[in-house]
Structure formats: structure tokens, C-alpha cells
N, C-alpha and C positions, 0 to 999 in steps of 0.2 A: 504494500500500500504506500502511495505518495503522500508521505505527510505535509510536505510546502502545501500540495491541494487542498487537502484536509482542513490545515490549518486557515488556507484563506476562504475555504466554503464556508468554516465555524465562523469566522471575524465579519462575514456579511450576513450572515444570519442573525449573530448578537448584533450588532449596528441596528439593521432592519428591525428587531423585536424593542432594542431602545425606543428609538424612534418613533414605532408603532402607539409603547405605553405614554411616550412622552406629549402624542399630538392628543391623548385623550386623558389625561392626565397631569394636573401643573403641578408636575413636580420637579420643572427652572422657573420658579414664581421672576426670574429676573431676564428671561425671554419672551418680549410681546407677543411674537408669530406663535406662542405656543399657551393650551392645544388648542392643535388647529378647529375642532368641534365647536369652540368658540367664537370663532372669528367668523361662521357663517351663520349668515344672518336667515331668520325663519319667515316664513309668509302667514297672513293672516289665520289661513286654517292649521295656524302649528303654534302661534303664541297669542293670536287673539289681537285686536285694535281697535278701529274705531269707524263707524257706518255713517252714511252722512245723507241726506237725500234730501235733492236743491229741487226746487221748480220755479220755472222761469215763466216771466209776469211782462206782459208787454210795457213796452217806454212811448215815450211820444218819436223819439229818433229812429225806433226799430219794434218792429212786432213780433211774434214768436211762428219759426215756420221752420223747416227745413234747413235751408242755410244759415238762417243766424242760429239754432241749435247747433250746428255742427262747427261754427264759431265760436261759440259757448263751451265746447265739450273739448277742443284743441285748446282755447286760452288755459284751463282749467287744468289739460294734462300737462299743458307746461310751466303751469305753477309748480304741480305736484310734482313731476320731473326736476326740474330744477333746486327743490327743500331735499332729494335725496331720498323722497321714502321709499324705502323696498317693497316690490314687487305690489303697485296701487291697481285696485280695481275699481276703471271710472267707464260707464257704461252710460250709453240712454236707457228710459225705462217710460214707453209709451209714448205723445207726442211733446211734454214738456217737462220730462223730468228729468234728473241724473243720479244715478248710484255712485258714488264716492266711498270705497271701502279702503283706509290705511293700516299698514301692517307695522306692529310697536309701537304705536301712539296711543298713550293713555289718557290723554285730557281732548275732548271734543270741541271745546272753545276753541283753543288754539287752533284745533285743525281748522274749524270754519275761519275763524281767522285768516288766517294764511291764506286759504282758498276761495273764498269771495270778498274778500276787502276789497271795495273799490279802488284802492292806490290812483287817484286821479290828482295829476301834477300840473299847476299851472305858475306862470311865469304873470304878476302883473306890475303896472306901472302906479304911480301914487295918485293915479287918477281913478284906479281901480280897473284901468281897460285891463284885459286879457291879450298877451303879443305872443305867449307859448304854451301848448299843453304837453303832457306824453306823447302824444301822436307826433310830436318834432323830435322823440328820442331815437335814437339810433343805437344806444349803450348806455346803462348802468352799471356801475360793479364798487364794492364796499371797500374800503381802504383805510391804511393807518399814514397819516400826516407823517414825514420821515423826519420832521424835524420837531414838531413839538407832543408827536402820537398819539393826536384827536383823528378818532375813526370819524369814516365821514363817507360820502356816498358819492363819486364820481360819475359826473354824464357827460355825455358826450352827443352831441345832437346832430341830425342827418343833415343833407344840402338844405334844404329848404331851412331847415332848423337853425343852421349856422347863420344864412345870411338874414333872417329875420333878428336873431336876438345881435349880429353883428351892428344891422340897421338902429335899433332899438339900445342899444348901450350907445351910440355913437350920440343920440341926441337925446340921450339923459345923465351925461357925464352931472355929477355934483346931485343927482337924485337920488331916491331909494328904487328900488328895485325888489316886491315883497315875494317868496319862496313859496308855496302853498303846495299844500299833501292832502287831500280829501277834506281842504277848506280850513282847514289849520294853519296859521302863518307858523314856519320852519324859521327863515329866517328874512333878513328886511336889509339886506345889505345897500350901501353907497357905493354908485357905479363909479369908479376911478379914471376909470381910462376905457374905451369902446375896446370891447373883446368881440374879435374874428375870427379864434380857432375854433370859434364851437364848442367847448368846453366851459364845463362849470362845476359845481361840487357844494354839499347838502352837509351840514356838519350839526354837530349836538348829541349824538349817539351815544348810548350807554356801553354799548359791545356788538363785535363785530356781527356777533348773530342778528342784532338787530338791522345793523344796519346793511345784510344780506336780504334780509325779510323782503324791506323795500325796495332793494334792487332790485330784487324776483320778481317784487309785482310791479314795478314799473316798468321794467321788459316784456313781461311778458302780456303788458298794455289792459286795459279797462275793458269789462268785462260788458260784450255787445248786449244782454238784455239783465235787466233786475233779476236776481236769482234770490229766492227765498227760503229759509231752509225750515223744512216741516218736518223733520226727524234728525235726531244724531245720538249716539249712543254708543257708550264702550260695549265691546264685544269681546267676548273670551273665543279660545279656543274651540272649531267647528269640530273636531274630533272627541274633545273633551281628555282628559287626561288619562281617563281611563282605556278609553279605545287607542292613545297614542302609544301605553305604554304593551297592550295588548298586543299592539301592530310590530312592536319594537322587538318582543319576547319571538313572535312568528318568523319574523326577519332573522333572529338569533339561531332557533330552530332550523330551520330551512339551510343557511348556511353552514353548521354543525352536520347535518344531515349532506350536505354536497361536500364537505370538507372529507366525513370520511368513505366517501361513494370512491373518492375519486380514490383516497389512500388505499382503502382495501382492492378496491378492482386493476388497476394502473401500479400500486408499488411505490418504488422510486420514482417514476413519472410526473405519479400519482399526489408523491409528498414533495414533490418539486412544482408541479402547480399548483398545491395550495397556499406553498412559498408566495410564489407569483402573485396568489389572490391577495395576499396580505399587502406586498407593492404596490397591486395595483387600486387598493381601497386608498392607500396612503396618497399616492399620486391624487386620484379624482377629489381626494378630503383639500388638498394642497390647493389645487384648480379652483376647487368649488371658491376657495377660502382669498387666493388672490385676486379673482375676478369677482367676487363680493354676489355670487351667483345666491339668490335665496330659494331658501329648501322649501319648497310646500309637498306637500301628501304628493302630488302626479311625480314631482322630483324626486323623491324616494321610493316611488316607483321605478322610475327611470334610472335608477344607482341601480337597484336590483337588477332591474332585467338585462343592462349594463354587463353587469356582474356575473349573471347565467350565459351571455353572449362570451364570456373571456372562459368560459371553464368549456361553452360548447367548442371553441376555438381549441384548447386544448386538447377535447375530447379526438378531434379529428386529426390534432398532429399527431395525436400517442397510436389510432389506430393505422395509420400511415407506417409511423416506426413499429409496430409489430407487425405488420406483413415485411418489412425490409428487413427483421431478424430470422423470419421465418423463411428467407428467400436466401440464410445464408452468410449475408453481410456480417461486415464487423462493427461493433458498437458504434462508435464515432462515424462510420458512413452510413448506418443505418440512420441515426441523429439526422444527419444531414441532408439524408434524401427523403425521409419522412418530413423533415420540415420544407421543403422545397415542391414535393408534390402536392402537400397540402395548405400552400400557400393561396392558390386560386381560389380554393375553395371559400377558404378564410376571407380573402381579400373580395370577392361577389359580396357575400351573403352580408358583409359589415356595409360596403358601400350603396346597396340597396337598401340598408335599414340608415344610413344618413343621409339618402335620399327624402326619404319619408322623415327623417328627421327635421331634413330644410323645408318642408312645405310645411310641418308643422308650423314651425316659426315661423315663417314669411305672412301665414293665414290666420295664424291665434295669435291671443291675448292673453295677458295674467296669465295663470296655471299653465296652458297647454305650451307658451312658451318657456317659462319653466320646465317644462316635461321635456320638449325639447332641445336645449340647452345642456340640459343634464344627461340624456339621453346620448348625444353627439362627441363632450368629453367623455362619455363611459364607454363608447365603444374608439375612440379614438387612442384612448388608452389602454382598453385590453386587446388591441391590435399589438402594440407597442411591448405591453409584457410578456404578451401569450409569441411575439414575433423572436422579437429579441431575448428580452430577461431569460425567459424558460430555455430556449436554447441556449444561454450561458450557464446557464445552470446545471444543465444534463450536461454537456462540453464537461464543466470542471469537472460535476460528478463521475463521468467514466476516465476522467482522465486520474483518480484516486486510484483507479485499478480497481472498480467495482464491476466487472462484468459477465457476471451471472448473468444471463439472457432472463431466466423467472421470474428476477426482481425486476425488469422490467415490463412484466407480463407479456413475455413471449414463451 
């Protein structure tokens, strides 16, 4: 027996099972990436948040129909889009309504907040005229003074934007100039000098969160009809805890159950893919965790079925390498041409299911692209383990001098 091999199969095994306990597990309380469990974020049917449900009320400037809802329901997601929250479900519901569902938000004021403030900005002169609203912004975004480190709200305004407030500072040099935010004077400044870059900037802020607030909703412009909100309410968990932790125990099951399908029937194959499954959970945990992918019930669906996709993969290189032992071959060519012939097969059957992968995405919403997402790294990754890893694996392994043909179930 080669013990150098030995010895480097055991030293990636202990690494990998560190690793394993350490990503579910904080025990480097002084490592933020760790564990990774943590770091991804859950969707409403797995921690519960907050239901919202707006109907829109005609204006005198706009009436409630088709387009101006579907202006209503874009202003709205790029509110939500913009505050960061994970995985929202904002739907129509009939001819003037919206569902508003947020995932981790425990207080409903805020949310309404955030999501239907008017934010209507206007620019006037001390005469009271109006010379600029939102609709002349071109940019908002929140900022800290670099010299005296008052957060403050920088805009920046479009052509039109520019040379009106250019016109308008030019012939009220020595006047005031009052700020206004949904009719509130912000601030009342004295114009110094005529400003032509189109820039200006909103100050008084208590923290930058706030003063993000405002620049979300001032980008993302004044909401075309009156929305009124006739429900909102915390929501917990659609599963309940009970059913999550059910779901949790079955999942545990199942995989116990494939873990030793694979050892007792396959062998050394057998306990070298299950290797592999442990990489490969670790990997998709990693993925899920840097791209800030959130987990709902369809994406842990899609971990699993992921998960059945990298063992079925297996399944077909190990019966490939038992006909090329039974043909003769010597271990290591056996290896090699089992995995070579049953490359194709692997490579179809994945690329067809991330086909239907991308349509999912492209055509759903909320969940189903969740399901998708999750879906697409799980098999892109058990291509990757089941391709590569596991044929390093078996490699080292025969190269210890283990080559009993049995224990490879031939």
C-alpha cells in the first residue's frame, strides 16, 4: 500500500469534514463567512414577514386602468428592489389592487412607508412658484460630506433639469431658494452664484439609512395613482414550524437512506460518492451564500432534486466502470473509460434539465425563480463533483494499491 496516497486521501477528507462542521457550526465565532447556513437569507414561506395590500383610487391627473396599474406595480417593485428585500412578492390582484408580500420585515408601518410615500420633491422660489419637481431628477444617491461628515442626499438632474434650475439660480442670485419633500421645507438655502452643472444636494439627515430611504423614493419617482392601503399585517411562517422541521427530518432520512444505497451496493465507488455529496452540499451552501440566493420551500426542493441529479450522475459512471472491469481492464483504465463513456450521458440529461431551468426563470416570479436558481447551481455543480472530484478521488484511491475488483462492485 502507498502510504504518501493514503496519507493525502486522509488530509482531504479531515479538511473537507472541518469545513463541513465549521459552515454549520460557529465554532470561528471570529470568521464572518462562517457558517455559511447563516449567511443565507430565507423567503417568506420559511421565516415569515409582512402582507401589504394597496388599492388604487383615481387622481384628477390619472385614472385607474391598465397602464397606469402597471405603472403603479413597476414604480412599487423598484422601490422594493432597491430597500434590498429578499425575495418580495408584489403581484396585481383583480382590477385595482396589489399584493405586497416582504420577507424578514417585522414592522408593517415601515414597510408601507417605504413603499407608498409619496416622496414628491419640489424646487421653489420665494415667491412660492414651483421651477422643479422629481420628474427633473435624473439621480439621487445618499452620501457623507468628506469634509465635515453631514450625510446628505445628492441629485443630480437631467437636461431639461439642468438648464431650468441653471436659468432659475442665475436670476435669483442673493435669494432663497426653498427644498421641499412631500411639502415639508428641507431646506431654504441663499443662491450664491447660478449653478449649471445640474447638481444639488439635501442635507439634515440623521443616518445614512435615512437618507437612502429618500433617494429610493425619489428615483424611483411619484407614484402615478393614490394607493390606499386596506390590509397589512405580520405574517409568520407559511409552513409553520412544525411542518419545516418535519420537512427537515425527511430530507435527513432520504439522504441517510441514499448515502448508504450507494455504500453498500457500489463499495468504494460507493463511499467515494458520498464523499463527493458532502462537497458538493458544501459548494451549493457557499453559492447559495455569496450570491445572497434566498431559500424558500421550491429552493429546497431544488437543493434536493439537485442533489438526486449528482448521485444519479454517479450512478451511471460507477455502472460504466463495472462493465470496463468486467471487460478485463485494469483499474485506473477502467476509471477512465467509465468516466468518458458516460460523460454524454451525464452531460444530455443535466443540460436538458437547465434548459427547463432557464425558462423557468425567464417566465416566473418569486418562488418559481427561486426554484430555478437553485435548481441550475445544483446541477451545475454536481456536474463538477460527480465530473471531476469523484474521479480524483477513485485516481488516488487505486493508486493506494487498493485493487480488488469487488470492492468496486465488479
Amino acid at each position: 500500500m502507498k502510504w504518501g496516497k493514503v496519507l493525502r486521501l486522509f488530509a482531504v477528507i479531515i479538511a473537507v469534514a472541518v469545513i463541513a462542521v465549521a459552515s454549520t457550526q460557529p465554532i470561528f465565532p471570529n470568521v464572518k463567512w462562517l457558517p455559511l447556513t447563516k449567511e443565507i437569507p430565507l423567503g417568506l414561506d420559511l421565516q415569515g414577514g409582512v402582507h401589504v395590500t394597496l388599492e388604487a383610487k383615481d387622481t384628477p391627473q390619472a385614472k385607474v386602468n391598465d397602464e397606469t396599474m402597471k405603472q403603479l406595480l413597476q414604480t412599487i417593485e423598484r422601490r422594493v428592489n432597491a430597500f434590498g428585500v429578499s425575495e418580495p412578492i408584489i403581484q396585481q390582484e383583480g382590477k385595482n389592487r396589489i399584493i405586497v408580500e416582504l420577507a424578514g420585515i417585522k414592522d408593517p408601518e415601515k414597510a408601507v412607508n417605504e413603499i407608498i410615500k409619496t416622496a414628491f420633491l419640489e424646487f421653489k422660489t420665494e415667491d412660492g412658484k414651483t421651477i422643479l419637481t422629481g420628474a427633473d431628477l435624473k439621480n439621487a444617491v445618499e452620501s457623507k460630506d468628506p469634509v465635515s461628515g453631514a450625510v446628505e442626499v445628492d441629485l443630480e438632474f437631467n437636461k431639461e433639469g439642468t438648464e431650468k434650475f441653471a436659468s432659475v439660480t442665475s436670476a435669483n442670485v442673493g435669494k432663497r431658494i426653498a427644498i421641499l419633500l412631500d411639502g415639508q421645507v428641507l431646506q431654504n438655502p441663499v443662491v450664491q452664484e447660478p449653478i449649471t452643472g445640474g447638481k444639488a444636494r439635501i442635507t439634515g439627515y440623521n443616518s445614512l439609512e435615512e437618507a437612502h430611504t429618500i433617494a429610493v423614493l425619489l428615483k424611483s419617482g411619484a407614484l402615478p395613482l393614490k394607493a390606499e392601503v386596506i390590509e397589512k399585517r405580520t405574517v409568520g411562517p407559511t409552513l409553520g414550524a412544525d411542518s419545516l422541521d418535519k420537512s427537515i427530518k425527511a430530507g435527513i432520512i432520504g439522504v441517510i437512506a441514499i448515502l448508504a444505497f450507494m455504500l453498500g451496493y457500489y463499495r468504494v465507488p460507493g463511499l467515494v460518492a458520498n464523499f463527493a455529496l458532502v462537497v458538493y452540499a458544501l459548494i451549493v451552501l457557499g453559492i447559495f451564500a455569496a450570491m445572497h440566493v434566498v431559500l424558500t420551500l421550491p429552493g429546497i426542493a431544488a437543493f434536493l432534486l439537485s442533489m438526486g441529479m449528482a448521485v444519479d450522475a454517479n450512478v451511471i459512471i460507477f455502472e460504466r466502470l463495472k462493465e470496463e472491469l468486467k471487460s478485463g481492464k485494469t483499474l485506473r483504465s477502467a476509471i477512465d473509460a467509465g468516466f468518458k463513456r458516460a460523460f454524454v450521458a451525464v452531460l444530455d440529461s443535466n443540460v436538458t434539465t437547465l434548459i427547463a431551468a432557464a425558462v423557468l426563470f425567464y417566465y416566473g416570479s418569486g418562488p418559481i425563480k427561486s426554484f430555478a436558481v437553485a435548481l441550475s447551481v445544483g446541477i451545475l455543480t454536481s456536474m463538477f463533483t460527480a465530473i471531476t472530484f469523484t474521479r480524483w478521488m477513485l485516481h488516488n484511491t487505486a493508486d493506494t494499491g487498493i485493487k480488488n475488483t469487488k470492492l468496486y462492485g465488479a
